[in-house]
Residue, then its C-alpha position, 0 to 999 in steps of 0.5 A: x163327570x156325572x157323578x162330579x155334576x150331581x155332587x156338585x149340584x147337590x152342594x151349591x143348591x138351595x139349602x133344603x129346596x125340594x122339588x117334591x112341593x116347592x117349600x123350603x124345608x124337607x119336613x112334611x106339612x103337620x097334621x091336624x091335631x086339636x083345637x083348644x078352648x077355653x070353658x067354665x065348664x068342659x064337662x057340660x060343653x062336651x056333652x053339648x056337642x057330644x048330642x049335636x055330632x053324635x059321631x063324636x065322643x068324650x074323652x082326655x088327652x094329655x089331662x084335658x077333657x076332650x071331645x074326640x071328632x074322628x082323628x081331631x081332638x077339641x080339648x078344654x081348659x076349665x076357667x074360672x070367668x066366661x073366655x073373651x069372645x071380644x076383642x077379636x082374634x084370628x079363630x073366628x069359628x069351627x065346624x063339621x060336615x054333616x049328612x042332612x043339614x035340614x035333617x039336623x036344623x029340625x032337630x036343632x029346633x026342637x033341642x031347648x039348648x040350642x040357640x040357632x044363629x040366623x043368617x042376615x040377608x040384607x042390612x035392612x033385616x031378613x034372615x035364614x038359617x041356611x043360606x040356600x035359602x037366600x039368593x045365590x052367590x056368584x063368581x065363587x063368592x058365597x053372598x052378594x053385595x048390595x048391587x047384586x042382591x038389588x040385581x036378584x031381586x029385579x031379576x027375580x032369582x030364587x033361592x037354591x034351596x037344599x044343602x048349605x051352611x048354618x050356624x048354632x051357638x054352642x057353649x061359651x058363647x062358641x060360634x058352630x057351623x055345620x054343612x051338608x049335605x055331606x057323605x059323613x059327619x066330621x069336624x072339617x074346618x077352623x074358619x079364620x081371619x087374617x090381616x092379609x089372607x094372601x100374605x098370611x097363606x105365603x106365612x104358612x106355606x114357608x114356615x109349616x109347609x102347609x098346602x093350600x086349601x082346594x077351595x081356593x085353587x084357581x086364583x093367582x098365585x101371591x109373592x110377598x110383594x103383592x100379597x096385601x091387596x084391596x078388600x072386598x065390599x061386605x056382602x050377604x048372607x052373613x052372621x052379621x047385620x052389616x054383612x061380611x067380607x069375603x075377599x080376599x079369600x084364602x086357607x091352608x089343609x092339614x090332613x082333611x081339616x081346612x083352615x079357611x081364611x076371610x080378611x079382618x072385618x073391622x078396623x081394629x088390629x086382631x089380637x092374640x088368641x091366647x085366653x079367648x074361647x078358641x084359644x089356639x089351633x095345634x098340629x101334630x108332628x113327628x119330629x120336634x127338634x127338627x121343626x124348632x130348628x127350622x123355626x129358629x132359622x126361620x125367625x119364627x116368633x116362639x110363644x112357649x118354648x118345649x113343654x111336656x105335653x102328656x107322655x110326649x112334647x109340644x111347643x107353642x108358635x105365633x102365627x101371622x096374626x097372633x094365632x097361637x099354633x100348638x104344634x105336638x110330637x107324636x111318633 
């Protein structure tokens, strides 16, 4: 009889429903494979970014010129006309983990080709470099809105100074975040907008069987029910003057690299990724077939049926905000 019970149950439960992770599917979460841009000249944005993370390396992979980041590519495709910045996509920047991020500002500013990106603190005007260098966030929040930044001031709340985030801008107009004080250099994040951060997280989850980011652990779970909630008031610091919306927050992992998720910030829709500077994200796999399949059963918009890709092969998928996602096979 309990031999019959676990043949039963096995027949009659959901199709591919595993307890291991709560996805729908079996397949394990992909890697983290590359990000693709797009450069009117890779060799010289390699070497940029080969002197600014010399844990880096140049090389190729599949015909592209690479840099090699760890076990992350960033792969170039050579254009003829600067790659489109505007209108704006769902890849809004990338970035690594550095040691000493105060150790690497100072050598920035003394590199004649390095731009530094300030970070506004008020939409009155006031940057810094590193946002340790401004008020504090609160409640989990990197900034403050404008109510709490007036309540900083009357407070008399100082900055926290030593390790935070920063911005330079790379080649092709590329927005680069590194942060630190971290154990090791290493490109570790895509950061991202989406439509709706809570719903596009479900998207992920469902269809790549992605884990949620650890930095967005604690907050309420989302069904697609009420995934689409109210967006934040702008807060500082921020790379724009007017200032950023930071809630709703939310991201996915694949392997160490963390694709971290802040709402669109304007009103116009974001557009595919395809052709912009960050033209897509891509991620490996072991199993292709088996990740078409599900993606067909799963109604999953394919933007390039399988192609070869090197000595292996790649399809390309949309994500739920026109994000091109690359996914490779690599046995």
């Amino acid at each position: 009889m309990l031999i019959l019970a676990a043949i039963l149950g096995v027949m009659f439960a959901p199709w591919g429903e595993t307890q291991t992770n709560g996805h729908a599917d079996a397949l394990p979460a992909p890697g983290f494979h590359h990000l693709h841009l797009n450069s009117v000249n890779p060799d010289a944005a390699i070497d940029f970014y080969t002197r600014q993370f010399p844990s880096t390396t140049k090389t190729t992979l599949a015909g592209f010129p690479a840099l090699k980041t760890g076990n992350v590519y960033v792969l170039f495709t050579k254009v003829s006309a600067p790659p489109p910045t505007a209108p704006q996509t769902a890849i809004w920047h990338f970035g690594w983990h550095v040691i000493d991020v105060r150790k690497n500002l100072q050598q920035y500013k003394q590199r004649k080709e390095v731009q530094l990106l300030p970070l506004y603190t008020t939409d009155e005007g006031g940057a810094v470099f590193i946002n340790s260098d401004t008020w504090p966030g609160t409640g989990g929040v990197l900034g403050l809105t404008k109510s709490q930044i007036a309540e900083a001031k009357a407070t008399g709340l100082k900055p926290s100074g030593g390790a935070g985030f920063a911005y330079l801008q790379g080649p092709d107009r590329a927005i680069v975040e590194y942060q630190g004080d971290m154990p090791a250099e290493r490109f570790n994040h895509v950061h991202m907008y989406q439509e709706d951060p809570f719903c596009a997280q479900l998207w992920y989850r469902k269809h790549l069987n992605a884990h949620v980011d650890p930095g967005a652990a604690g907050q309420a779970p989302h069904i697609e029910a009420d995934c689409k909630v109210p967006r934040s008031e702008r807060s500082w610091p921020a790379l724009e003057r007017e200032g950023t919306i930071r809630q709703p927050r939310a991201g996915v992992v694949f392997d160490d690299v963390a694709l971290t998720w802040y709402p669109r910030q304007g009103d116009r829709p974001l557009v595919s990724s395809r052709g912009h500077l960050a033209d897509h994200i891509g991620l490996s796999v072991s199993n292709l077939d088996a990740w078409i399949a599900k993606f067909r059963r799963e109604g999953v918009k394919f933007l390039e049926q399988p192609y070869k890709f090197g000595e292996t092969r790649a399809l390309m998928i949309e994500g739920p905000s026109h994000e091109a996602i690359e996914l490779v096979e690599i046995r």
